[in-house]
C-alpha positions in Angstrom: 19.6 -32.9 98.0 19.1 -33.6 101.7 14.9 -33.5 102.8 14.4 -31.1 105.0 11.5 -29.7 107.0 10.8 -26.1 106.5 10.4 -24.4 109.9 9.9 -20.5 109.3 8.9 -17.7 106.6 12.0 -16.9 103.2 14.3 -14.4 104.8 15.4 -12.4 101.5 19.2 -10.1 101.7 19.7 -11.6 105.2 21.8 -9.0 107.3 23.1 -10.3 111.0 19.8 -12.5 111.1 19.6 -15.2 113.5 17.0 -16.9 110.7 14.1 -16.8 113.8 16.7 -18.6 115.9 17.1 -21.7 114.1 19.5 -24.2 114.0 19.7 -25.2 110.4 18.9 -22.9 107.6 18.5 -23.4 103.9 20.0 -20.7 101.9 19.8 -20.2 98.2 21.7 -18.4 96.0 19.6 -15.2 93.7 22.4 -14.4 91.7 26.1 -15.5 91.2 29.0 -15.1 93.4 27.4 -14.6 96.5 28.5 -15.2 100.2 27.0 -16.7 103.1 28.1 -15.1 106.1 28.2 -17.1 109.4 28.7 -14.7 112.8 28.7 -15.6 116.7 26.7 -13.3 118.7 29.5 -11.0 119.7 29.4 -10.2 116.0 33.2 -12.1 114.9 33.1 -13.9 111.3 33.0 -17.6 112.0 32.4 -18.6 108.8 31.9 -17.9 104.7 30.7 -20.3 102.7 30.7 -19.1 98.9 28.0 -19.5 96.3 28.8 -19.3 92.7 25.5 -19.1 90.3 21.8 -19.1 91.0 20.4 -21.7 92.2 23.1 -23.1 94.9 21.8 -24.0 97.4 23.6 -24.2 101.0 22.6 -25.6 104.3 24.2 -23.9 107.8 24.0 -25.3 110.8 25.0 -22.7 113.8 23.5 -21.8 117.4 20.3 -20.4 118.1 21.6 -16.6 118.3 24.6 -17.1 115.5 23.1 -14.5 112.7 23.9 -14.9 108.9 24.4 -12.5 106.2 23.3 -13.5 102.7 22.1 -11.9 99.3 20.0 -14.5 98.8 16.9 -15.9 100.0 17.7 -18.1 103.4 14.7 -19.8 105.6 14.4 -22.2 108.5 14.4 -25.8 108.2 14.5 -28.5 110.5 16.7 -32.4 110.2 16.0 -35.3 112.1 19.1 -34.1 114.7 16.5 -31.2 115.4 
C-alpha cells in the first residue's frame, strides 16, 4: 500500500463528484463487486475500474473537475507529484 496524505473529508455513494477537486483520490470498496466510475467534465465515461470484495482499495488519478461515481467510500489524498 502506497502512503498517502489525506487532503479532504470520506465522500460515501459518490455520484459525478469531482472528490473537492482533487487530483488523486482514495477509494475503498463497502461491499463486493463495485465500480469506480471515472467521467470528464462533459460527463463521457473515461474510465471503470472494478472492485471485487470489501476492503479494495483503489487510487484514481484524474483532473481537477473529472467527477467519479462510487458505492463506496472515496476521499482526497495527496502524493509527492502533488
Amino acid at each position: 500500500m502506497a502512503t498517502v496524505i489525506a487532503k479532504g473529508a470520506i465522500v460515501s455513494n459518490a455520484s459525478d463528484n469531482n472528490i473537492g477537486s482533487a487530483q488523486f483520490v482514495y477509494c475503498m470498496a463497502t461491499g463486493g463487486d463495485q465500480n469506480v466510475t471515472v467521467k470528464d467534465s462533459t460527463g463521457s465515461t473515461l474510465g471503470v475500474v472494478p472492485t471485487k470484495t470489501a476492503g479494495d482499495v483503489v487510487i484514481i488519478e484524474k483532473a481537477p473537475t473529472d467527477t467519479i461515481s462510487f458505492g463506496g467510500s472515496a476521499s482526497a489524498v495527496g502524493s509527492p507529484r502533488s
